[in-house]
C-alpha positions, 0 to 999 in steps of 0.5 A, spaced: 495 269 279 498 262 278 502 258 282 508 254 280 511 249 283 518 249 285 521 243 284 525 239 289 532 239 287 535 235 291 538 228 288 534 223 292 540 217 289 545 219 293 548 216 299 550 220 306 557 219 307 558 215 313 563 217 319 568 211 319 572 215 326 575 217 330 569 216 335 570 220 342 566 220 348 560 224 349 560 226 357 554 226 360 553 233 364 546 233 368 546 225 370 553 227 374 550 233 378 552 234 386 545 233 388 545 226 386 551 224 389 550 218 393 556 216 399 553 209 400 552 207 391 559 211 390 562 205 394 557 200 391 559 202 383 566 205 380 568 212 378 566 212 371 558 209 372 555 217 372 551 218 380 543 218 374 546 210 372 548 208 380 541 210 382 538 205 376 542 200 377 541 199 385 534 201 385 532 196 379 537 190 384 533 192 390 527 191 386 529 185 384 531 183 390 524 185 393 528 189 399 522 194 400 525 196 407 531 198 404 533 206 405 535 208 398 528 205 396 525 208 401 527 215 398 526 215 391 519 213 393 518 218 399 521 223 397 519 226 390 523 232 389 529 227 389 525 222 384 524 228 379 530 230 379 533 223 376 528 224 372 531 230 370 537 229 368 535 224 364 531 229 360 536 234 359 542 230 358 537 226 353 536 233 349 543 233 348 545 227 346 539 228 341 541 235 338 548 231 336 545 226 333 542 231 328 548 235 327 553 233 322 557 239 325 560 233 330 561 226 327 565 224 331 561 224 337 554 221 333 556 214 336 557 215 343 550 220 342 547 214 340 549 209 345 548 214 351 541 216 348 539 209 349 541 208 357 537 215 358 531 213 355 531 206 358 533 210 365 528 216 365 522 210 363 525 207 369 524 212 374 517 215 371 515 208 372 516 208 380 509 209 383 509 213 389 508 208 395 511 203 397 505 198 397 503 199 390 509 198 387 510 190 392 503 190 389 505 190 382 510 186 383 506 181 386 509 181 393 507 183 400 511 187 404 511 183 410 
């Protein structure tokens, strides 16, 4: 018995069509979840940040700001529940913004996918970064906590 080779029978020249518009907005789902709702960001960021970015966004300003006693800090490093859940909703909702990204069934979301694809990735790296004490993250910044 001899085997044949099937030949591929896809034109390799031709070019994707590319979507030229309407772009709508894909939303985020897990990164606006209750539990990661925040009083004191919802003050601190507008309506449309979603609650996963306000956490991105102060933790990385307190870190800068080398604000080691500060309680939203503090929280995110003691309480690990809370830092897995961020990290949580960064992977869901990035498994979503990729699963669109590999449809042509919705073009019109692609862009939107992409651009938000982008943030969950920089966000979840930032969060699964974040040591677990307080100490060692002064220390890999090169500061003490005094």
């Amino acid at each position: 018995m001899a085997l044949r080779v099937i030949k591929n029978t896809i034109n390799k020249q031709t070019t994707p069509e590319i979507y030229t518009g309407p772009h709508r907005q894909l939303n985020f789902q897990q990164c606006w979840a209750t539990w990661l709702n925040n009083p004191l960001l919802n003050n601190l960021y507008k309506d449309n940040i979603v609650y996963t970015e306000r956490w991105y966004l102060e933790l990385r300003r307190l870190i800068n700001d080398e604000s080691w006693t500060h309680p939203l800090l503090n929280s995110v490093i003691a309480d690990h529940e809370l830092k897995m859940r961020l990290i949580k909703s960064t992977v869901i909702d990035g498994a979503v913004m990729r699963s669109v990204l590999l449809s042509a069934e919705h073009p019109e979301y692609q862009l939107s996918a992409a651009v938000n694809l982008k943030k969950l990735r920089r966000w979840c790296a930032f969060f699964v970064s974040l040591p677990d004490s307080l100490e060692i993250l002064a220390d890999l910044n090169g500061q003490s906590r005094d």
